[in-house]
N, C-alpha and C positions, 0 to 999 in steps of 0.2 A: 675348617670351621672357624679359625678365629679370627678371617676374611671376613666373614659377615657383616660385624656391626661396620665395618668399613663401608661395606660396599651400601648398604641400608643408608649410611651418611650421606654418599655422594649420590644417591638416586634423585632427588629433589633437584640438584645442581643438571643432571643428567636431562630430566625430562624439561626442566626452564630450556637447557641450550638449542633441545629436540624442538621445542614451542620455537626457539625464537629464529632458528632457521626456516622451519616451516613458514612462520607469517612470512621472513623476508621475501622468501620465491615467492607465496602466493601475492607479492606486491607488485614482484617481475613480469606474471604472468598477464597476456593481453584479458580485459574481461567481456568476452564475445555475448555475454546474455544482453549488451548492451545494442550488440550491432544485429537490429531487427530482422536485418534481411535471410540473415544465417541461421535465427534462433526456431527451432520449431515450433507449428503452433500452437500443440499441446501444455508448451515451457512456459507461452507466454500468456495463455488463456491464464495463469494461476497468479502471474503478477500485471502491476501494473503496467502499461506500455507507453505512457504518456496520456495529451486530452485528447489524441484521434479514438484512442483504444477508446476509451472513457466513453467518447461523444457515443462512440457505433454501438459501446453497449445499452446504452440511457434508448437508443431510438430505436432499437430491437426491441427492449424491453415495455417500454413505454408511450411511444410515437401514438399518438389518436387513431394511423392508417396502417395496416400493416405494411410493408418495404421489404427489396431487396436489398440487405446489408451489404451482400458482396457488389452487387451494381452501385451501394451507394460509395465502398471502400476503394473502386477501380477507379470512380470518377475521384475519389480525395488525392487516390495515387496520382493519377493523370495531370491533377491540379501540380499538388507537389513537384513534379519532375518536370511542368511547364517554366519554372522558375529558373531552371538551371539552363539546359541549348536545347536547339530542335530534337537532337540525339540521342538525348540520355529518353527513354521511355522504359512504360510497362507493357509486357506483351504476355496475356492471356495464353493458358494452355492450349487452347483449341486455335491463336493464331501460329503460337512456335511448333505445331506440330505441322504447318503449313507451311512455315517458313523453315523447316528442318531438309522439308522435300525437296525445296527448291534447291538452299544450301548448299546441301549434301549430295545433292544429283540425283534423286531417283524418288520412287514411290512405287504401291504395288499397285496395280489393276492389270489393263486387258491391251492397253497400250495401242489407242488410237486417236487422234485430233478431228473434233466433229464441230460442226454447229447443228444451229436449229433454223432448217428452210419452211415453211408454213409447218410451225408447230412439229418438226417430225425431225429425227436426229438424225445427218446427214454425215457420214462419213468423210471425211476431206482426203486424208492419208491412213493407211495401218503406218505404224512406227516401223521405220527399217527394223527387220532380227525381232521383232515383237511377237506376243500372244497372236491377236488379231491378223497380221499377216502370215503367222505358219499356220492358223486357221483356216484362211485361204480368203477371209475379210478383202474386201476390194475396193478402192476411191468410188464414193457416190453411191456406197451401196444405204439405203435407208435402214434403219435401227427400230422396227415397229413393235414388238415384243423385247422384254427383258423377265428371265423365268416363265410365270403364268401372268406376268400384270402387263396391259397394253401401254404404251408410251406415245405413241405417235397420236396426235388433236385431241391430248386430255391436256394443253398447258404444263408441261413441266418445266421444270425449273434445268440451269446445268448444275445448282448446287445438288439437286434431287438422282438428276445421271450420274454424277460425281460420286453420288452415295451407294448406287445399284450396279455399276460397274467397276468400281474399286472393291479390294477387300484383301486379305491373305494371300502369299506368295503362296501357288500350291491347290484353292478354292479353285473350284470353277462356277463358270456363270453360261446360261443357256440363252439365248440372244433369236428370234426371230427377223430376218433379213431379206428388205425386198428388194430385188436388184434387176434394174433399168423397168421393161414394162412388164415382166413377170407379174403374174395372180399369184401364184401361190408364193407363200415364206417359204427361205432356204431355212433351213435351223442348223446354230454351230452350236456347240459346245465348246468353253474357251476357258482356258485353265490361266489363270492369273499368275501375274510375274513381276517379279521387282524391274521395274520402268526407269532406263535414263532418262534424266532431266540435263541437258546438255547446253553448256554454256558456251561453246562455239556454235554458230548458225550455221556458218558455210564457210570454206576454204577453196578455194578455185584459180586459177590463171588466169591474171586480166591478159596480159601476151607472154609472147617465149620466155622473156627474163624475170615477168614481176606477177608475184603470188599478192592474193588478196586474204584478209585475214580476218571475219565479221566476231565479237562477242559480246556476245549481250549484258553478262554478269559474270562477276568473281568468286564461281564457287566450289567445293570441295574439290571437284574434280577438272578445273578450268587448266592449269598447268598441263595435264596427260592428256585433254583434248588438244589443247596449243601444240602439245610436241607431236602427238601422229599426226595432226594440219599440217606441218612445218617438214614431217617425214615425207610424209605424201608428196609435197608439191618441191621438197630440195631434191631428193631422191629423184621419184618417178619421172618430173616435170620440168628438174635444171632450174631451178629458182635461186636467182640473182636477189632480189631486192623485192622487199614487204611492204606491201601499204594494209596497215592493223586499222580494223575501223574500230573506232570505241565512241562512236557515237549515240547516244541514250546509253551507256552502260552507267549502273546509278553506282556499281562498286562491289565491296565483298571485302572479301578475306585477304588482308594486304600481306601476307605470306603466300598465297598465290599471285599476285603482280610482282613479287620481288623474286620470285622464281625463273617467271617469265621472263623478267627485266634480265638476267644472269644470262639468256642466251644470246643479248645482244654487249656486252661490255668483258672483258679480260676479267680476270679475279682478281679481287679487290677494291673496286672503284664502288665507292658508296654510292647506293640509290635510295635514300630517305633514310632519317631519323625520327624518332619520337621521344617526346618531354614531354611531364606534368610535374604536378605539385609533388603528388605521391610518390610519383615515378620518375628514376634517373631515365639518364637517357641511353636509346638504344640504339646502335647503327644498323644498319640493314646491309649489307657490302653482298657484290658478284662474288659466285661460287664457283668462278673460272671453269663448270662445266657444258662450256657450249656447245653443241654437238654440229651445226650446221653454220655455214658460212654463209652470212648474210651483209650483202655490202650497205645498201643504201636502206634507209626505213621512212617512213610517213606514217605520221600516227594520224588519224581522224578524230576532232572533237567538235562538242558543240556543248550547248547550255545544259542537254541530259548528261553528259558526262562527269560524273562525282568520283570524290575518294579514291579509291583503286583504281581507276581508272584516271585520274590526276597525277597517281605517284606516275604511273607508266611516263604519262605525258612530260612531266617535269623532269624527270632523271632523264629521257631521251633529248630534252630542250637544253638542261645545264648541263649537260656534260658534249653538247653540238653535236651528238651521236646522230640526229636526223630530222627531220622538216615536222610540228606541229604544223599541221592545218585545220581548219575550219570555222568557228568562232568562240568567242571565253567561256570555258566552263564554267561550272556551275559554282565552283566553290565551298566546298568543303573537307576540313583538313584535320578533322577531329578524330579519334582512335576512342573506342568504345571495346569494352569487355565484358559479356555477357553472363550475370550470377545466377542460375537456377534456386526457385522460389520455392516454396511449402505447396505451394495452391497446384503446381505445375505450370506455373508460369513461369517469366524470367523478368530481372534486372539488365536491359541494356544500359549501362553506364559509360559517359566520357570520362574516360584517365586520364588521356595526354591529348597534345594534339602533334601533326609529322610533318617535317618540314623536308623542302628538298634539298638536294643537293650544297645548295648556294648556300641555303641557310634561309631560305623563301617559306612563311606561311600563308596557302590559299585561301584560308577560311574567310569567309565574306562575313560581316558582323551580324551578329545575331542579337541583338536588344529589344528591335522592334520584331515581332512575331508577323506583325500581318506585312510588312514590309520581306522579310526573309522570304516569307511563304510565295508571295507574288512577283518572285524578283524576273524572273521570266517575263513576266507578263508588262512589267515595268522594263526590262530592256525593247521591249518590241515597241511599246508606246513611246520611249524617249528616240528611237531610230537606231540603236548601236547593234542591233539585228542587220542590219542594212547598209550600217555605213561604219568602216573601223574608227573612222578621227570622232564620234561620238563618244568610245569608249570611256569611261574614267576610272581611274585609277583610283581605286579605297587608300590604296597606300605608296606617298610618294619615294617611299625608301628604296634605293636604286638596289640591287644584287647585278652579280656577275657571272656567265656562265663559261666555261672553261676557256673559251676562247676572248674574252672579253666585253659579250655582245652586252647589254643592260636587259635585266626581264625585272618583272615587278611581281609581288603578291598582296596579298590581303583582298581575294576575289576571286580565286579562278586562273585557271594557265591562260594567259593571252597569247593565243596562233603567231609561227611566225608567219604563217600566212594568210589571209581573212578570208573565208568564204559568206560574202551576203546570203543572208536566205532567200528565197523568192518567192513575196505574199502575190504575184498579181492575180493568183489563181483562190484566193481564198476570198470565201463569201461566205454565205448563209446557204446557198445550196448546194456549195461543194461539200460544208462540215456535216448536212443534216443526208447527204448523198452517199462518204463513207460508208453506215454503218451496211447500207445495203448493197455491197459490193458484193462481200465475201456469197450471200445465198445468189446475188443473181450469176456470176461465175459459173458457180455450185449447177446452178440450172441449165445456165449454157450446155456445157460440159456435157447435159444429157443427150441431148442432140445431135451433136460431132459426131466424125467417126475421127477416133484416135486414130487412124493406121494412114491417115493423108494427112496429118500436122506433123512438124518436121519433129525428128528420132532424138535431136540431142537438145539440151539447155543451150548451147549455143548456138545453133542453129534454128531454135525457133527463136532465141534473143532477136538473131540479127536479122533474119527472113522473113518473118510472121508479121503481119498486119492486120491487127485489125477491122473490118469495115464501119461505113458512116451508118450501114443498119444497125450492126451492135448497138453503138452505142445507141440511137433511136432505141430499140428495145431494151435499153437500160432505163433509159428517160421513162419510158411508158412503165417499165416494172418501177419505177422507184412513185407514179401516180396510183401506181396499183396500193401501194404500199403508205398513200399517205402524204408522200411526198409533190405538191404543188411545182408544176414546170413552169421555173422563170428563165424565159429565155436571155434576157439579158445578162442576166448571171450565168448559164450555163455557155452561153460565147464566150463568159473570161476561165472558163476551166475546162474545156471541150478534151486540149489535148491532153492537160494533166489526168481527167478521168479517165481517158482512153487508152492511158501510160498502167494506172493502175490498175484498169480490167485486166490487161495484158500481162502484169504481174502476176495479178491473182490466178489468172489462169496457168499459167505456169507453173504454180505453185501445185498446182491439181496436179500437172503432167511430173512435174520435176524435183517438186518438193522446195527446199530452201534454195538448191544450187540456182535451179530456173528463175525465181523469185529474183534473186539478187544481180542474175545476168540482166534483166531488163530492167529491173531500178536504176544500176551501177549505170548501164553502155550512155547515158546523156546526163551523166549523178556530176556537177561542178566539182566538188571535192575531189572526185574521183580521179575525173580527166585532170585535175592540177596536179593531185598526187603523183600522176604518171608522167604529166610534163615534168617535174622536177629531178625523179628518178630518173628519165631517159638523158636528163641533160648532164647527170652527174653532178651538179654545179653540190657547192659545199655549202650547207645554212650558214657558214660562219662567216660566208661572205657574199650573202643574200643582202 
């Protein structure tokens, strides 16, 4: 007891020292109610959030017209994050659950690739291992019922099929199906499945030694497609040497290209870094687990080719691992990290931006917007589509790549070897003849007898021709269709259209393999790829 008055004295001393550690930490402490993007919107409806917040409530509140707030606050966003690069955006919850599919590799429905030929949903392919094909779904079978509502010549939309044949892994969905000249509907019943979205197209052998390698995007699952490609064709096929197309691939996930990259370099050879403000920097280095021997490689670019599909290019360039061909990407070298929103939206933000190897940034300058946006459009008009020595360099700062050679950036990988594009075939009724490719095919296709066109993708590649009446009754369906016959124009793109009926029709027989055997067999890049690999010759001393 005679503690007490002691301790009674020293309590005042006690709770000050308590007080004054307490404020120090809370001074340490970061204060996240500031940084909006993180703050819920429950937190931030109570304070104030600045004059955006202020503005949207005054026009909610009081505007003479009623408004959508949230249309007006997507467009304030949009505004905002225009200020900063093409990259940093807002992406709405109903776009990132779109762009999760792709991503990520899959989505649920019934797992078929259709269009719409007069108004009516046309089968093209069931998905290999899909819904639809263990259904027993067939190419070209018509889609005329979905449950009880008819679909076929009521105008629908494919956002509307999109809507009535996706749904639950597990659901099923009842489909009435008219196939070839059959009256009556087959009816399936077809139980919904989670759907790969597959970012390799096709893997195939251009000859004995050299595997071909097509993808389209960098996503979740583009590495494990890369490796059974790569199994497939080292194993089964004796695959000496790769030609990767990444031509239109717009990019992705640069921990899937630096995976990728790993099966071509020893461990430890750096293939890109990244820096920002924020952000130290980060090396990206080979994980010395290559599993197949691959001697020579060709990488494929062109002006679609962005991001992940640059790093590939440039680590294969600076380190003289193998032949860049086709024309300057596209140019961009910017690293973004995406923050999940309140709304269900998302924050895609640029952190850093990645350089190669050399120490090269490709990013092509972004100040002027409407100049970025149209850079495409402006290499085709200035001629560097067409002719290398147009090219110009954004940045004349030399870099080096392992062997000495000089490469530049601030713009894009420049090929070591240029592929021109070839406009002679492009008019006004080649671009407006496209879109009616794919249905008239579609329609072909009904007529044939499958069992007398040749058996494999390569054998109708190399065998199949053709006739001058096809095309005529392509001419006549694309009048049927709207489409005006200028004969003048259609003499400058006779063979090219007849190159892509033949595609497309393959596509029907063969799927992606078909398709790309008769792009590829007279593709410029293709045949250079192969001349370079057959010669063995080294890019370092191209």
């Amino acid at each position: 007891m005679s503690d007490t008055p002691k301790v009674q004295a020293r309590l005042p001393l006690l709770l000050a020292a308590v007080l004054a550690v307490g404020m120090f930490i809370g001074q340490q402490l970061p204060r996240y109610e500031n940084h909006l993007w993180f703050t819920p919107a429950a937190h931030r409806a109570d304070k104030s959030g600045g004059p955006l917040d202020e503005i949207l409530r005054y026009v909610e509140a009081r505007y003479v017209d009623s408004v959508d707030v949230n249309i007006l606050q997507e467009g304030a966003i949009a505004h905002l994050l225009e200020q900063l690069d093409p990259h940093s955006i807002y992406i709405t919850a109903e776009e990132l659950r779109y762009e999760d599919e792709v991503m990520n590799g899959n989505f649920e429905g019934i797992g078929v690739e259709f269009l719409l030929v007069d108004d009516t949903i046309q089968v093209v392919t069931p998905l290999s291992g899909g819904p639809s094909e263990t259904a027993g779904i067939l190419p070209g079978d018509k889609i005329v019922t979905i449950e009880d509502s008819l679909v076929a010549g009521v105008k629908i939309t494919n956002a509307e099929i999109f809507t009535k044949l996706r749904g639950p892994q597990g659901s099923t969905v009842r489909v009435g199906i008219r196939r070839g000249i059959e009256r009556k509907l087959r009816q399936f019943t077809i139980t919904r499945d989670v759907i790969p979205v597959h970012s390799v197209d096709v893997a195939y052998m251009l000859d004995k030694e050299t595997g071909y390698i097509k993808i389209n995007r960098f996503s979740a699952p583009t590495y494990q497609e890369f490796m059974e490609a790569l199994r497939t064709l080292s194993e089964e096929n004796g695959m000496k040497n790769l030609v990767l197309d990444l031509r239109g691939n717009p990019g992705g996930y640069l921990n899937e290209a630096t995976e990728l990259l790993s099966q071509f370099f020893p461990e430890g050879k750096l293939l890109v870094y990244t820096e920002g403000r924020a952000e130290e920097r980060q090396n990206y280095k080979s994980n010395g687990r290559a599993r197949f021997n691959i001697n020579n490689i060709a990488v494929l670019v062109d002006e679609g080719s962005a991001s992940a599909s640059e790093i590939v290019a440039g680590a294969v360039q600076d380190h003289d691992r193998g032949w860049v061909i086709g024309r300057r990407s596209f140019g961009k070298g910017l690293v973004q990290v995406q923050y999940p929103l309140s709304d269900g939206g998302a924050l895609r933000l640029t952190v850093s931006r990645y350089f190669t190897p050399s120490g090269r940034s490709i990013q092509r300058d972004y100040k002027d917007d409407a100049e970025y946006d149209h850079d495409a459009d402006r290499r085709l008009t200035n001629g560097e589509l067409a002719d290398a020595s147009k090219i110009r360099q954004a940045d004349s700062t030399k870099f080096y790549t392992g062997t000495g050679r000089v490469v530049y950036g601030g713009g894009g990988i420049t090929p070591d070897v240029f592929i021109p594009i070839d406009t002679s075939f492009a008019n006004d009724y080649f671009f407006s003849a496209l879109q009616h490719l794919p249905q008239f095919a579609a329609k072909w296709m009904e007529k044939q007898d499958r069992a007398a066109l040749p058996d494999t993708p390569e054998a109708f590649a190399q065998q199949f021709n053709l006739s001058d009446q096809v095309l005529t009754d392509f001419i006549t369906f694309g009048e049927s269709q709207g489409l005006p016959a200028d004969q003048t124009e259609i003499a400058r793109c006779r063979a090219e259209l007849r190159r892509l009926i033949k595609a497309r029709v393959a596509k029907i027989l063969y799927q992606e393999e078909g398709q790309y055997r008769v792009l590829n067999n007279d593709d410029p890049a293709v045949e250079k790829a192969l001349q370079v690999l057959r010669s063995g010759a080294s890019v370092a001393k191209k």
